[in-house]
N, C-alpha and C positions, 0 to 999 in steps of 0.2 A: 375536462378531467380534473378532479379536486388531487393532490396530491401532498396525503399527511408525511409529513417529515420531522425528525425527531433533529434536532444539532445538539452538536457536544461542543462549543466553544473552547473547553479545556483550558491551559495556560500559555502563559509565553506568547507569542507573535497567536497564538489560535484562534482568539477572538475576533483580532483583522482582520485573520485569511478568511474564516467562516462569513464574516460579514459581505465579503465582496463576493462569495460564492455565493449566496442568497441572494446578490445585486445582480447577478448573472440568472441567473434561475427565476429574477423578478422576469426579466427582458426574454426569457424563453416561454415564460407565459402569456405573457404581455401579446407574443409575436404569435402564439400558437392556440391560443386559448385556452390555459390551465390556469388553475387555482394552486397558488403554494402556501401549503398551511406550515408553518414552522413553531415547534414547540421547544425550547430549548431545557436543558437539564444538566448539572453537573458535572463533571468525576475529572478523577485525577487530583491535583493541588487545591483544586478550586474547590470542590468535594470537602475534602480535609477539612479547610480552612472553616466550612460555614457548618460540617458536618461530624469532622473529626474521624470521616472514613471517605477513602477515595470513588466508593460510589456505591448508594444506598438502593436500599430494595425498592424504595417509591420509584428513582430514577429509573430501576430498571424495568418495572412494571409500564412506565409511558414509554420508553422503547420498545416495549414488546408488543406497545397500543397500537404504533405507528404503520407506515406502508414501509419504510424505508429509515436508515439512520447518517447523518452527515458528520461527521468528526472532525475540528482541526488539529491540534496536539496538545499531549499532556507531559507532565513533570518541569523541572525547573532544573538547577542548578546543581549535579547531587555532589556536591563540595559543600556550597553555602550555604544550599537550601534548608528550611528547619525540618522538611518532608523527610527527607533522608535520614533522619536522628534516630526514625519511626521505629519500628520491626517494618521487618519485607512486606509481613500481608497489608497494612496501614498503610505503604508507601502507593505516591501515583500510578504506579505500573499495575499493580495489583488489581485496581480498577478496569483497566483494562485487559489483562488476563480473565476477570471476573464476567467480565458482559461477553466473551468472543463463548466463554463457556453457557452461561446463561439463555444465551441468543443462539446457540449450537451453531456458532459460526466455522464451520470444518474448511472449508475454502478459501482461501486468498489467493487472491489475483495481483498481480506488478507487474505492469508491463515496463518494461524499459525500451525505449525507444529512444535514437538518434535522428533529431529534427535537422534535415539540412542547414536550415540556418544557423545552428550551433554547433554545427561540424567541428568548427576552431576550437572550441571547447575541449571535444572529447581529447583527452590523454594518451592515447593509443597513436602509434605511427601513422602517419599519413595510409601506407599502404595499407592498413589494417582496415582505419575508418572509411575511407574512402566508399568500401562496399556498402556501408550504414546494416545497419542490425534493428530489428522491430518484434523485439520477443517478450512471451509473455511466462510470467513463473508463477506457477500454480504450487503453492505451499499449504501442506493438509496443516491446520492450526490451532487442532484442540486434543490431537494426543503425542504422544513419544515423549523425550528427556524434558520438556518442560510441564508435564503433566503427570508425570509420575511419582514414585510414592519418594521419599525422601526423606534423609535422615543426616544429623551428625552426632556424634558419639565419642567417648573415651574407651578404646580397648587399651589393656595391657599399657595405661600410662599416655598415651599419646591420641589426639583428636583425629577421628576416621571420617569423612563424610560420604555418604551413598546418593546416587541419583539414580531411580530405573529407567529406562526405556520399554516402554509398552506400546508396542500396537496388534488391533486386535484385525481380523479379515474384514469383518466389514467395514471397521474403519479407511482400512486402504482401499477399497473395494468402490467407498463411495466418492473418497477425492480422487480416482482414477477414472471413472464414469464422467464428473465436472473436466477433468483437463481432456477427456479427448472428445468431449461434446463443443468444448473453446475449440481444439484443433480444427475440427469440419468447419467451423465457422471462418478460420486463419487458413494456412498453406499446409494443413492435415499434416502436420509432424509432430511428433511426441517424443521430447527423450526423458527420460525417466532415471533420476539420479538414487545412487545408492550407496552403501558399502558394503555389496555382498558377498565381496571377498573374507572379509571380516564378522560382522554380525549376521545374527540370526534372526532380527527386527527387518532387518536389510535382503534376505533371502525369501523371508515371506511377503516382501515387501513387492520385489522382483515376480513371485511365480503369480501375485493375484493382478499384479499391470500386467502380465504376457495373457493371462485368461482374459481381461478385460478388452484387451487390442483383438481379441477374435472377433468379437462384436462389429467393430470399426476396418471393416476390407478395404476404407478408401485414406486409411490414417497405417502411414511409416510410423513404425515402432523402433527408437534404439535405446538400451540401456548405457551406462555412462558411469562409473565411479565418479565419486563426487570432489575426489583431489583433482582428476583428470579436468572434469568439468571446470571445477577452481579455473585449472589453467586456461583451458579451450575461451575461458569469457573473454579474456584479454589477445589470445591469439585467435581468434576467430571467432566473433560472435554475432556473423552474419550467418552463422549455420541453424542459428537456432531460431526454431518457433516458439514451441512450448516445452519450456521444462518442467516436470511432476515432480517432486520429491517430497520428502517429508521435514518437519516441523523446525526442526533445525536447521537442518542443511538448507533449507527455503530461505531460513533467516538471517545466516550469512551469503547465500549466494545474492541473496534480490539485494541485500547493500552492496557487494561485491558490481552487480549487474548497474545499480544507480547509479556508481560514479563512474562506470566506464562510460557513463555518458556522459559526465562530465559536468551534469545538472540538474541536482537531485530534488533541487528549489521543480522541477517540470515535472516529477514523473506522480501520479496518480496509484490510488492501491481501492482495491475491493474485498471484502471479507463476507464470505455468502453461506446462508443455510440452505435446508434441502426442497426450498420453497423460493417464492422470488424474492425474499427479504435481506438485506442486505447492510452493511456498513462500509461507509467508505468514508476514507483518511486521506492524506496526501503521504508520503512516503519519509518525509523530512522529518526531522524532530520539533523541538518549540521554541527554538532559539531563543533564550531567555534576554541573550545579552542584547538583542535589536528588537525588543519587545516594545513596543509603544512608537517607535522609532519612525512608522510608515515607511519603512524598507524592504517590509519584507514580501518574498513572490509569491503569489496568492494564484498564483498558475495551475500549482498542483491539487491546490485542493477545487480548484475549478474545474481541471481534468477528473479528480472524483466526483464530482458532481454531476458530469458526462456520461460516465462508468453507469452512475444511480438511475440516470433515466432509461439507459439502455437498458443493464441485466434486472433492473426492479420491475421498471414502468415498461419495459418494452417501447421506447420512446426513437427508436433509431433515429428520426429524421433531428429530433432536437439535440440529439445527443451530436449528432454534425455537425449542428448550428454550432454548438460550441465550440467542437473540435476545428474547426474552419475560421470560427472567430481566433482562434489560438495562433494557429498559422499563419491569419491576414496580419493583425497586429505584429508576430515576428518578423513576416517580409518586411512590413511599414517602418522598423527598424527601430520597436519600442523596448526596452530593456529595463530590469532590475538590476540594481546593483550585483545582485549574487550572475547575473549569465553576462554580463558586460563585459568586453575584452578587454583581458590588461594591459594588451598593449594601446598605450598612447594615440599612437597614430592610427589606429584601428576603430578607436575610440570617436573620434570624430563622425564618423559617419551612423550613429545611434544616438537616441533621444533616451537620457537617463530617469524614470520616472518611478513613482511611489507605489507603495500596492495599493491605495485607492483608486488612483490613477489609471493601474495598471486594470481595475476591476470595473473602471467607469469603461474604457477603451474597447474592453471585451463584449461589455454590455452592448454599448453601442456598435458594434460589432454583429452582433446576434440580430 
């Protein structure tokens, strides 16, 4: 099987990570017999720099060519960096606002998960972690408060600014169809976060997931305010399977959700249209300051790369090769600086190594 793939190298530590995920994806061909055609194309800083915009029409025209798109991460420094000087649309981010609209990527996927061997990690009491938690947040990611009309203004003397929140039925309609088609595939639970105590985005938001769960007779349906949820991540987040919400609240709960595991360098993301086409990112930012450095954990965007074979390619068995290769090398006790224990004496019993390293390991592994 030939398989066209588009990468976004982007900036900061993203070139590396991308690099080793390709190293990985070599060794899944190699073992499986596929072809990985890789096309690479800008955006974000890197965009800017050669382009003067974070990410042009050509670039998105060869992502739209593709089977599948890889991302590592974009922007830099937004203190130092000259990107930030910009207007908002010119900035790295905008780039990617641009192609998730473009590519009518409405879905994202995070899973967050608690890998045993990083138990010591997670932040949360013993009693808490101990249960370990394996949940996936399905965030709708191309309408509400970040895609609405917006404004800022002088009324009466003083600077106003407006944001809307729009969402229309079928929007909610179709990212509630995606999260409970994940749940039959997971342990069929669905909670579905809101505030419909509050908003009216929020209440229709509510009655078109209660219509959508009639479909699904073998998928637990519960609703959830999204303060409450806030809380329940950290007090109990072995309850959860799949959480649905929308655009925002997806955006702070999946960071919310990444560090309660305490390793956010681990966790994988997926962003899917209404076909098998897909983008997928590692969850982490571009850590500008260890860029170049060969430090950084090139895990997660390995774990999306897992993600791509499965929900793109339908590739299950390879997509375990890697996910299995992940797990061997943690037992084997190989670490990146970022999941390494700080304590000293814990310390010892792990092999401190590079994200080449860490991407050769894997491969060979596969």
């Amino acid at each position: 099987m030939k398989l066209n793939i588009v990468c976004i190298p982007g900036d900061g530590i993203g070139p590396e990570i991308v690099n080793e995920a390709k190293k990985v994806l070599d060794a899944v061909g190699a073992k499986f017999g596929h072809e990985m055609d890789f096309t690479d194309i800008l955006m974000g800083g890197a965009s800017i720099d050669v382009h003067g915009v974070p990410l042009t029409d050509e670039a998105i025209a060869t992502a739209k060519s593709a089977d599948a798109v890889l991302m590592g991460s974009i922007g830099g420094n937004t203190t130092t960096s000259p990107w930030y000087k910009l207007a908002p649309n010119l900035r790295p981010e905008a780039g990617l606002l641009k192609i998730r609209k473009e590519l009518n990527l409405f879905a994202n996927l995070r899973p967050a998960v608690l890998y045993d061997e990083l138990a010591s990690a997670c932040p949360l009491k013993e009693e808490i972690s101990k249960a370990g938690f394996d949940m996936m947040i399905m965030r709708e990611l191309t309408g509400g408060l970040y895609f609405g009309e917006r404004k800022t203004e002088e009324i009466d003397g003083k600077m106003v600014a407006v944001d809307t929140l729009t969402y229309s039925e079928d929007e909610i309609r179709r990212i509630a169809i995606k999260g409970f088609d994940i749940a039959m595939k997971r342990r069929k639970k669905v909670t579905s976060v809101d505030k419909a105590n509050v908003l009216d985005s929020s209440r229709l938001w509510r009655k078109i997931v209660t219509e959508v769960a009639k479909d699904y007779s073998e998928v637990t349906l519960e609703h959830m305010l999204v303060d409450n949820c806030a809380m329940q991540l950290v007090k109990d987040p072995a309850q959860f399977d799949v959480i649905l919400t929308e655009n925002m609240f997806g955006d702070i709960l999946s960071d919310e959700a990444s560090m309660v595991t305490g390793s956010i360098g681990m966790l994988a993301s997926a962003s899917l249209n209404d076909t098998k086409f897909g983008l997928y990112e590692p969850s982490h930012g571009s850590a500008p300051d260890i860029a170049g450095k060969d430090i950084a954990n090139p895990i997660a965007t390995i774990l999306s790369a897992a993600m791509m074979l499965r929900y793109s390619f339908d590739l299950d068995k390879e997509a375990d090769a890697i996910e299995n290769a992940v797990s061997m090398v943690l037992k084997e006790g190989y670490r990146t600086i970022d999941i390494m224990p700080q304590d000293e004496a814990q310390r010892s019993s792990f092999t401190l190594v590079g994200c080449k390293q860490m991407g050769d390991l894997l491969a060979q592994r596969v």
